[in-house]
Structure formats: C-alpha cells, structure tokens
N, C-alpha and C positions, 0 to 999 in steps of 0.2 A: 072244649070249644077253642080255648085257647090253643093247641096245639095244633087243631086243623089251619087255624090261623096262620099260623107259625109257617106251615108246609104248603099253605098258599102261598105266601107271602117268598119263600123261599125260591119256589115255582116261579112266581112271577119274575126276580132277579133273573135270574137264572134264562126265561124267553126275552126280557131284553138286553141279555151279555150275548145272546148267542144273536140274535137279529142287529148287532151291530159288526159283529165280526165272525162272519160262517165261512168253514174251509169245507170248501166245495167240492164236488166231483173234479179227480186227478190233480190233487193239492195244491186249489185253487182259493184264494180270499176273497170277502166278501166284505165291502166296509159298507155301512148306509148312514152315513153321518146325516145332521143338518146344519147347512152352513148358511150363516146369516139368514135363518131363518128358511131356507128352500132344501128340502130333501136332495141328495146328492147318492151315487152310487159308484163307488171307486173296486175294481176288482182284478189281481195280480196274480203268479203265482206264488205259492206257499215258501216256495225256497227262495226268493225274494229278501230283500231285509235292507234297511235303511242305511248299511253303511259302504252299502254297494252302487255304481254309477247305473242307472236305470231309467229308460226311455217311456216320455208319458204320452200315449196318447190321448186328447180330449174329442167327443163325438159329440156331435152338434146337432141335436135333434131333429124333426118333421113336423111340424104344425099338428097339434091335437096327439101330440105324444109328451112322455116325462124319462124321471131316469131310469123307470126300467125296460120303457115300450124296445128301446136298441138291443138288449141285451136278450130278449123273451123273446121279438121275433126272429125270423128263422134265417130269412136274407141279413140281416145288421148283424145279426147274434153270427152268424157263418165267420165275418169281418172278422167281430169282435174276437172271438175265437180264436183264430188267426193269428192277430197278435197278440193276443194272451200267450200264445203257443211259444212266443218267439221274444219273448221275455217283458214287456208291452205292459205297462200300469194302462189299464184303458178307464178313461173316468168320463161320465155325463149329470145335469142335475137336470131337476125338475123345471128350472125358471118360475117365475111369476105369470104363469099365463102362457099366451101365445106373442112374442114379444116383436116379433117380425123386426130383429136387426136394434131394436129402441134400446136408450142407456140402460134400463134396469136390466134386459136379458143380455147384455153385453159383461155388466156388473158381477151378473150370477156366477157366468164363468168364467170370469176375472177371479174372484173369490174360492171358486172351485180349484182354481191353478194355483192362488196362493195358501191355498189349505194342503195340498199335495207337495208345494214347493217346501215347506217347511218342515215336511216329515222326512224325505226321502231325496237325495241326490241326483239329481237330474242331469241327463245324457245328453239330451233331447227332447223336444218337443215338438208332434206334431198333431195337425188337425184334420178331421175330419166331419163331413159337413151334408149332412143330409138333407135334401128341398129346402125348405124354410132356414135351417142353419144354416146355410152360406153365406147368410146375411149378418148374421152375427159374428160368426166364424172371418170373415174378412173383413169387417168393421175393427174386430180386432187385430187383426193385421195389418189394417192401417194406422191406428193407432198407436200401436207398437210398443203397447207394452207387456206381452207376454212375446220371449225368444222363437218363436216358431220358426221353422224352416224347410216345412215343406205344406200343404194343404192340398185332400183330395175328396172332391164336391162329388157325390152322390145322387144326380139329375141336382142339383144343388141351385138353388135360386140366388140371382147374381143382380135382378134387378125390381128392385121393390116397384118404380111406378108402373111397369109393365103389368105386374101382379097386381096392383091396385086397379089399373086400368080393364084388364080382362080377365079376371076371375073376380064376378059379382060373391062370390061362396067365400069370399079372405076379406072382400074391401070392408064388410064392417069390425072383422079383427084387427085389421090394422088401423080402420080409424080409431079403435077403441086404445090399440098399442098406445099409438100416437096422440090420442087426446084430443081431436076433431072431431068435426059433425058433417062438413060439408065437401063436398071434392074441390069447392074453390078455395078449402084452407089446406089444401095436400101439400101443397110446395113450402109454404111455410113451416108446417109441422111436422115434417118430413126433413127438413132442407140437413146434409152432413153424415146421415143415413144410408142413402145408396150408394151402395160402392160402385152398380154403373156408373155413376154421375163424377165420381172423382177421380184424382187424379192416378195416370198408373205409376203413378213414379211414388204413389203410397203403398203399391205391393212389390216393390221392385228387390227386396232381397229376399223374394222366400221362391221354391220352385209351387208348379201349379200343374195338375193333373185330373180329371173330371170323366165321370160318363154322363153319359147325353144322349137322347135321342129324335129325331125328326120325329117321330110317333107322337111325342108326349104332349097331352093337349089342356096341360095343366102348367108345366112350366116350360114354354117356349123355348126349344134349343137355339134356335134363329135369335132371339129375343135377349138369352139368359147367358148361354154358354160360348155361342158363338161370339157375341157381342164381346163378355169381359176377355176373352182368350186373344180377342184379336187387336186387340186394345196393350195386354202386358205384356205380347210374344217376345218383340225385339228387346223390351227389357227385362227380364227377368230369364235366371239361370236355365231353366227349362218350364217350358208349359206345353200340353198336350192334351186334346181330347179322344177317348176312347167312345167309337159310335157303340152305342148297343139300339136293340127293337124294343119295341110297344109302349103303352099308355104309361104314364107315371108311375113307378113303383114297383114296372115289371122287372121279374129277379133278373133275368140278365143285367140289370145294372149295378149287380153287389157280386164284385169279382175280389174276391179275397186275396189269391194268389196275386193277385195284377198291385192289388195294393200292398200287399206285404212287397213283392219286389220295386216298387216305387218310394215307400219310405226307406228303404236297404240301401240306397244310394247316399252317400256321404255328400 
C-alpha cells in the first residue's frame, strides 16, 4: 500500500512540475503561474533565457474570456503566434472577473508585468488589447506606470459610457465592476476610468494602431475608435486605424502580419 502511495504521490509532483512549466510544440514554454492570487499564462520560446534583452508582449483580453481564451482561440492564438515566432514573451492573466478598465483588473496586469519584469530583461514593452481590454490596457497607459510604447486595439473598446449606454448585455458587468446599482450613480463610480473621457495628453508618448469596423454593432467604431484616434492624432508619434468588415470578433480583425510589422517599428 505503502508503495503505491509513494508512486502516486510521485505522480502527482511530477503533473504539477510539468503544468507550470511545459515546452511546447517547436520549443516553446509554457509558465502558468498565480500571481497575486489570479491565474496568469506567460509563453516564450525555448531558446529564450533571462540574461538576454527580450520584448514582452502583454494581451488584454475580451469580456467573458481568461488567460488561456487568447492563446486557445484561433484568430488571438494566429497573433500570438506570431510574436512568439519573432522572439515575443506574450503574457495574459485571468483578472478577477470581468473588470471593464476598474483598479483591480488594471492591478492584475500591473502585477503580471511586474512578475515578468523581474525575471527576465526587458527590450520592450508592448500592449495589446482586445474589445473589453482597451480599457484597461490604456488606463494603463495613462497612468504610466508600466514603459509601453506602442498599443494595438483589436475592435478594442476605448469608451466605457458608450458601452454602458448601449449594450444592455455588459451594463450589469460593469455595474458590478464598478460597485453600483443604479445608472444615476455611473458618473460617480465610474469617474477616471474612461479613457474617452481623459485627457490625450495622457497617451501622448506611446504610438497607437487599431482595427475597427463600421459593421460592428457591439463596440461602435464611430463611438470607440474613431473617437479616441481623433482626439490623440496630432499628438502622439503615430496613430492609425485599419478598416476591417463584419460584426465584432469577425477574423478579419486579427491580422498578425500587420501587427508584428507595427510593433517592428523602433
């Protein structure tokens, strides 16, 4: 009895050494740490090593996704790819929930960038920002305290009241985000969150790059992309949007090439 013990037991070490750090298909890593308590997923490749200068991508999820929904689907995962290819630490976490831009999912990846920052020499830094991340994703950008210097939005939501306003299917996530009950306490509970709402002179040293499309009847390009872009143009190094077609989430808006050669730009 004893022995079978032993060889479970052994077993068991053994599936959680290898589910924290698995080298993947085309000698790729795999870390699945938890950081401050929230599942996180950081994934490089193999020939990689910490005492080498190396560019981190962080990806900024979609509402009702975590840290492996980017990596598992096919359009994000195409991305991620991508830059893994081209030498690219890409890392995402789970958050607490759906946090629509609020301090705790701002935190998460705060914490995600300082758990990477610590192991491994950094080149670079940039973000990427899918629907619902855009808001977090440039929350931190204005805040300024992770180096980024470049950000590319993925139909990326740029203005939380709008989202509150016309998609009844989010407004009770983000009142829950935000800790309200009613729409006449939005502005309050809310207020320093939306990056429409602020200043562009708080994104003004990173470049800015997005797709977007008139189609999408989820996050208003008129509303989200057109707004923030035309607001940071004159300041900021370069900002540009790329039109893609259909409804939210259609693959033409996950162009790999477009984004590897847009963060290649020094």
């Amino acid at each position: 009895m004893f022995k079978k013990q032993k060889e479970l037991f052994v077993l068991f070490a053994f599936i959680l050494m290898t589910a924290n750090a698995i080298a993947g298909e085309g000698g790729r890593v795999t870390l699945t740490p938890i950081i401050n308590g929230q599942p996180a997923r950081i994934e490089y490749l193999s020939s990689i090593n910490q005492n080498q200068q190396v560019p981190l991508a962080i990806y900024f999820h979609g509402a009702g996704e975590n840290q492996n929904s980017d990596f598992t689907n096919v359009e994000s995962g195409s991305i991620i790819n991508a830059l893994i290819a081209q030498g690219y630490i890409v890392a995402t976490t789970a958050t607490s929930g759906d946090g629509w831009g609020n301090q705790a999912e701002q935190t998460t990846y705060l914490n995600l960038y300082n758990h990477i920052k610590d192991k491994f020499q950094l080149s670079k830094i940039i973000f990427i920002a899918q629907s619902m991340g855009g808001l977090s994703s440039l929350n931190l950008i204005s805040a300024k305290v992770i180096p980024v210097s470049a950000w590319y939005g993925i139909v990326a939501v740029t203005n939380l009241a709008n989202m509150y306003v016309t998609q009844p299917r989010f407004a009770g996530e983000i009142q829950s985000a935000y800790k309200f009950t009613s729409p006449s306490q939005y502005a309050v509970a809310t207020a320093g969150y939306d990056p429409n709402l602020k200043s562009a002179l708080n994104f003004a040293y990173c470049r800015y790059r997005a797709t977007a499309s008139y189609s999408d009847t989820i996050v208003s390009r008129a509303n989200n992309a057109d707004l923030f872009f035309a607001k940071i143009v004159t300041l900021v190094p370069q900002a540009a949007i790329v039109t893609v077609t259909g409804d939210h989430g259609d693959k033409s808006g996950f162009i790999p090439q477009d984004v590897v050669n847009f963060f290649a730009i020094r």
